[in-house]
C-alpha positions as CSV (number, residue, x, y, z in Angstrom):
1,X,23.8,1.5,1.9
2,X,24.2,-1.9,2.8
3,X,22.6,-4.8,1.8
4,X,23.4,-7.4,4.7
5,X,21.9,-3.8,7.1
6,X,19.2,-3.8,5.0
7,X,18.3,-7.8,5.8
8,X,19.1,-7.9,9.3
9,X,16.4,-4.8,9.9
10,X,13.8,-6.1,7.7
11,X,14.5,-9.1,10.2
12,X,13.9,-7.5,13.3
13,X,10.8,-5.8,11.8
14,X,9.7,-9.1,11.2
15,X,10.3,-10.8,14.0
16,X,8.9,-8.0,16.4
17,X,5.8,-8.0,14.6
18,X,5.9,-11.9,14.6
19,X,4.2,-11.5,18.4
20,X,1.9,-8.6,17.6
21,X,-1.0,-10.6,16.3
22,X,-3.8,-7.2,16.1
23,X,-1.5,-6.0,13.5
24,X,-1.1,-9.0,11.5
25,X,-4.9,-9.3,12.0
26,X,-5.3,-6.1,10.8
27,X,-2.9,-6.4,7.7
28,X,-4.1,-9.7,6.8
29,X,-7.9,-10.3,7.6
30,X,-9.3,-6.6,7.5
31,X,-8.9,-6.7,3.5
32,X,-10.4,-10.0,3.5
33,X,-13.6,-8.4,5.9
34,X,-13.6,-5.7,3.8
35,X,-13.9,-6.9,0.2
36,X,-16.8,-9.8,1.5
37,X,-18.3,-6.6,3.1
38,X,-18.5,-5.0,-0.7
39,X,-19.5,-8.0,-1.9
40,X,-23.0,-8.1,0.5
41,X,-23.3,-4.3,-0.4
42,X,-23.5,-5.0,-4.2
43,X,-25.5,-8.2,-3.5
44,X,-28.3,-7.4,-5.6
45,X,-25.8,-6.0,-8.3
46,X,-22.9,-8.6,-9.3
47,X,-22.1,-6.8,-12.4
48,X,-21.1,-3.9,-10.8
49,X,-19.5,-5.5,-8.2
50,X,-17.4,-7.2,-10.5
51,X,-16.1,-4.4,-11.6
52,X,-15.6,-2.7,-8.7
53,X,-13.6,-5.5,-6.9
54,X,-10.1,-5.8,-8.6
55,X,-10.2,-1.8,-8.5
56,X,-10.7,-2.1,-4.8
57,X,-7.5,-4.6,-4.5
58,X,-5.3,-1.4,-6.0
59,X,-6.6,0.4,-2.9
60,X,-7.1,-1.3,0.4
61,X,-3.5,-2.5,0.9
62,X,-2.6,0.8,0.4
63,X,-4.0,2.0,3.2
64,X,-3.9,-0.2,5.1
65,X,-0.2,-0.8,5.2
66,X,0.3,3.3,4.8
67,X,-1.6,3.0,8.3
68,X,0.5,0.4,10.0
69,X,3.4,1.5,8.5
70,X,3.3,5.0,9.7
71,X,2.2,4.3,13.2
72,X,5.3,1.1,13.6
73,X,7.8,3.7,12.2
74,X,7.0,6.4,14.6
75,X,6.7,4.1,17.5
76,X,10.3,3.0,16.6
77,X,11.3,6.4,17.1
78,X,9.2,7.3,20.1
79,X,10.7,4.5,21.9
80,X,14.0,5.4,21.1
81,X,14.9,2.7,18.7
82,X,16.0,4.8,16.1
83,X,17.9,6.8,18.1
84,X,20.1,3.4,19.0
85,X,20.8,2.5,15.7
86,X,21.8,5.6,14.2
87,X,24.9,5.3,16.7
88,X,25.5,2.3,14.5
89,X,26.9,2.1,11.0
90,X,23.0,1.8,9.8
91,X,22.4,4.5,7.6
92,X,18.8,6.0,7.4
93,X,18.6,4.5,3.7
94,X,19.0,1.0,5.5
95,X,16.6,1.7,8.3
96,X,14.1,3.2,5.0
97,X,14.7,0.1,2.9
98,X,14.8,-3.0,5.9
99,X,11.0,-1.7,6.9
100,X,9.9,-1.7,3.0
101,X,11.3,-5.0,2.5
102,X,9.5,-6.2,5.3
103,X,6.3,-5.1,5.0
104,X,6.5,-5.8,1.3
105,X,6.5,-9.4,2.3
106,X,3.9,-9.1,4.6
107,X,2.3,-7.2,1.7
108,X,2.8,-10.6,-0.4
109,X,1.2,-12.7,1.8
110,X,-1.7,-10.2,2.2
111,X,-2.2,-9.8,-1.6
112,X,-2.2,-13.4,-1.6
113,X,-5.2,-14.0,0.8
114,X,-7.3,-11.2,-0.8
115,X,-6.6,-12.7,-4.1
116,X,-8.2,-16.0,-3.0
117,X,-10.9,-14.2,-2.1
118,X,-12.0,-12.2,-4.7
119,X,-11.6,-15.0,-7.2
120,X,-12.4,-18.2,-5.6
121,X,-14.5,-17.2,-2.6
122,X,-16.6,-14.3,-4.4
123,X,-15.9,-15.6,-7.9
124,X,-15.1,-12.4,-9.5
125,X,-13.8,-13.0,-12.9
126,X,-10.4,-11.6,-13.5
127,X,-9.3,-12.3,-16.9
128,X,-5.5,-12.2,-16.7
129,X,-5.7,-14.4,-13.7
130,X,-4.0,-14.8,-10.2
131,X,-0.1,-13.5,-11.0
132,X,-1.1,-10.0,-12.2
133,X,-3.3,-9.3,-9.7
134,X,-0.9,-10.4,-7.1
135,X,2.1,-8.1,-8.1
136,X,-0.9,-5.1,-8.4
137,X,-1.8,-5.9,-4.5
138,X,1.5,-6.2,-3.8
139,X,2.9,-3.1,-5.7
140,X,-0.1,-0.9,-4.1
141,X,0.8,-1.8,-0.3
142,X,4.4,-1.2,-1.2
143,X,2.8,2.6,-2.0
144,X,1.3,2.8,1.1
145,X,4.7,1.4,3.0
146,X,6.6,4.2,1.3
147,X,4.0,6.9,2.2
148,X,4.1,5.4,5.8
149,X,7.5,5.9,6.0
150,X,7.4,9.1,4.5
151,X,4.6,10.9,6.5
152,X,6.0,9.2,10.3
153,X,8.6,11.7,9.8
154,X,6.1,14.8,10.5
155,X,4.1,12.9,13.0
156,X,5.1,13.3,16.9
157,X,2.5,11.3,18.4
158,X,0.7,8.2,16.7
159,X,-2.5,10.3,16.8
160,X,-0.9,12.6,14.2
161,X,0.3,9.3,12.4
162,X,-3.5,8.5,11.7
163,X,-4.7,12.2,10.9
164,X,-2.2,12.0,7.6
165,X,-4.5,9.1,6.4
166,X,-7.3,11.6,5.3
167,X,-4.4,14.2,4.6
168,X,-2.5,11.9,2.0
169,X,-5.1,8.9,1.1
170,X,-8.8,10.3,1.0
171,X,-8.3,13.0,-2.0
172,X,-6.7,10.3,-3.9
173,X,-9.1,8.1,-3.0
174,X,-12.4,10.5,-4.3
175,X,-10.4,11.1,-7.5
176,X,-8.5,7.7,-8.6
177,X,-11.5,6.9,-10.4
178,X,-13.1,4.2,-8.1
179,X,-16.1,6.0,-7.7
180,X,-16.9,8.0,-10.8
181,X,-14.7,7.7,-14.3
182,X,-11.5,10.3,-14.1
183,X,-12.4,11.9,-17.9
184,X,-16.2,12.6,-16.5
185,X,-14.6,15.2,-13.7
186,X,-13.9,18.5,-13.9
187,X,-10.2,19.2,-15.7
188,X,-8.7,20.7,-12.0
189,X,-9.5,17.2,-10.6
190,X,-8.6,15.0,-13.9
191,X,-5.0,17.0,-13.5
192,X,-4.7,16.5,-10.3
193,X,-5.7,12.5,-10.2
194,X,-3.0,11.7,-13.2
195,X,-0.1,13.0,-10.9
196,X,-1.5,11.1,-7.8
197,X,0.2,7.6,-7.4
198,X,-3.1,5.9,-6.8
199,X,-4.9,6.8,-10.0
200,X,-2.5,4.5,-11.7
201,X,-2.5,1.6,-8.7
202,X,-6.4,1.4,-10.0
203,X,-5.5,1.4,-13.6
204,X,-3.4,-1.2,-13.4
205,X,-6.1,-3.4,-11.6
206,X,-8.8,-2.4,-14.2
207,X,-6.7,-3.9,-16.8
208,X,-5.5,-6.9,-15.1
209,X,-9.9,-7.6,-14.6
210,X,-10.3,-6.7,-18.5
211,X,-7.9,-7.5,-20.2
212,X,-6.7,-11.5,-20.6
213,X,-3.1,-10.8,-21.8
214,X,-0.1,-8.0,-20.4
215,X,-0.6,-5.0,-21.7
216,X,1.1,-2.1,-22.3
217,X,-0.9,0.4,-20.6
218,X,-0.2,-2.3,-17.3
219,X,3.3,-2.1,-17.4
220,X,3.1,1.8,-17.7
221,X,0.7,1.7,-14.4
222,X,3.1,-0.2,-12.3
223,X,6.1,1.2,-13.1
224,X,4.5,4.8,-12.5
225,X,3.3,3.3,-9.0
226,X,7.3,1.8,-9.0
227,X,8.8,4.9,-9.5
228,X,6.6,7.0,-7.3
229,X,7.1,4.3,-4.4
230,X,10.9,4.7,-4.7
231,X,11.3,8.3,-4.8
232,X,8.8,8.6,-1.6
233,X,11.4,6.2,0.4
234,X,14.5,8.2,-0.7
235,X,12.3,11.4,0.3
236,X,11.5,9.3,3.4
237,X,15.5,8.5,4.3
238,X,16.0,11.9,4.0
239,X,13.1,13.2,6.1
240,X,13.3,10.5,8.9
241,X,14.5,11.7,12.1
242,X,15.5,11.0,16.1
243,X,12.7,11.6,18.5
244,X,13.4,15.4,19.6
């Protein structure tokens, strides 16, 4: 591994995706769309959807960036790209690491905007303010980077890129406890949810809304999200692979 590789990728990542405004739409404004969406759903019921925003900030970069992820690595493949710089001294890990870097950034900037708009444009009360929420965002869309990378190595067409999303996301997604409290489902799916990385990106966000200090239980959330994000991109330098 090298860490000079490992810039000048997340570089060209950048600077390719630098003139493809859809997906910078799509990673920046969709969350934005989404969350005022929500907002006009639980019009009638700000309560609730106080409580149900922050939880939703655990989730959407997720997918999102799991989405564009998966689909920019496999293009990189499909067109060959890959293939070229493996003939170079770039190891996989490189390749793995330049695209999580970049997209964590672009993550950064996203987190930011949906931030500003859960707390100053729909006035959602979070009590430990803007910085926690902003390294929750940011640590969730990492998770959906790493499973981007991770899954683009099974996909041979970006059609199969998009059928992981209900493969990987949607049963984390019924049981991460957005919808109904983890402890009121049955056992099977209470076992399953605490070993699924998303349960805890949702945690974290319920006690950065509650709570108006750090909390233990916080840092325990993000570093399981952390850890589970690391080991999927060493999984995914290991897995990735030339166009057959």
């Amino acid at each position: 591994m090298s860490p000079r590789r490992t810039l000048a990728t997340s570089g060209r990542v950048l600077r390719q995706l630098r003139h493809d405004k859809r997906t910078l739409a799509l990673i920046f404004l969709l969350p934005c769309v989404l969350l005022v969406l929500v907002k006009y759903i639980f019009q009638s019921e700000q309560a609730l959807f106080n409580s149900f925003a922050p939880m939703v900030l655990g989730i959407f970069p997720l997918i999102i960036m799991f989405l564009v992820t998966s689909i920019a690595t496999l293009r990189e493949r499909t067109l060959g790209t890959l293939d070229r710089l493996m003939v170079t001294p770039i190891s996989k890990l490189d390749f793995v690491l330049g695209y999580a870097l970049a997209f964590s950034l672009l993550a950064l900037v996203q987190a930011c905007l949906a931030s500003f708009v859960v707390i100053e444009l729909l006035d959602v009360p979070v009590l430990a303010g803007v910085l926690p929420m902003l390294v929750g965002a940011v640590l969730a869309a990492f998770l959906g980077t790493a499973f981007g990378l991770f899954t683009s190595a099974f996909a041979s067409s970006e059609f199969q890129a998009v059928q992981f999303l209900p493969a990987f996301i949607f049963p984390q997604l019924l049981v991460c406890g957005l919808f109904v409290p983890r402890e009121q489902m049955a056992k099977g799916l209470q076992w399953f949810a605490d070993v699924m990385p998303m349960s805890y990106s949702v945690d974290a966000m319920k006690q950065i809304a509650s709570h108006s200090y750090w909390t233990g239980a916080l840092t325990r959330d993000l570093m399981v999200v952390v850890a589970f994000a690391l080991g999927v991109l060493v999984l995914g330098s290991i897995t990735i692979r030339r166009q057959d």
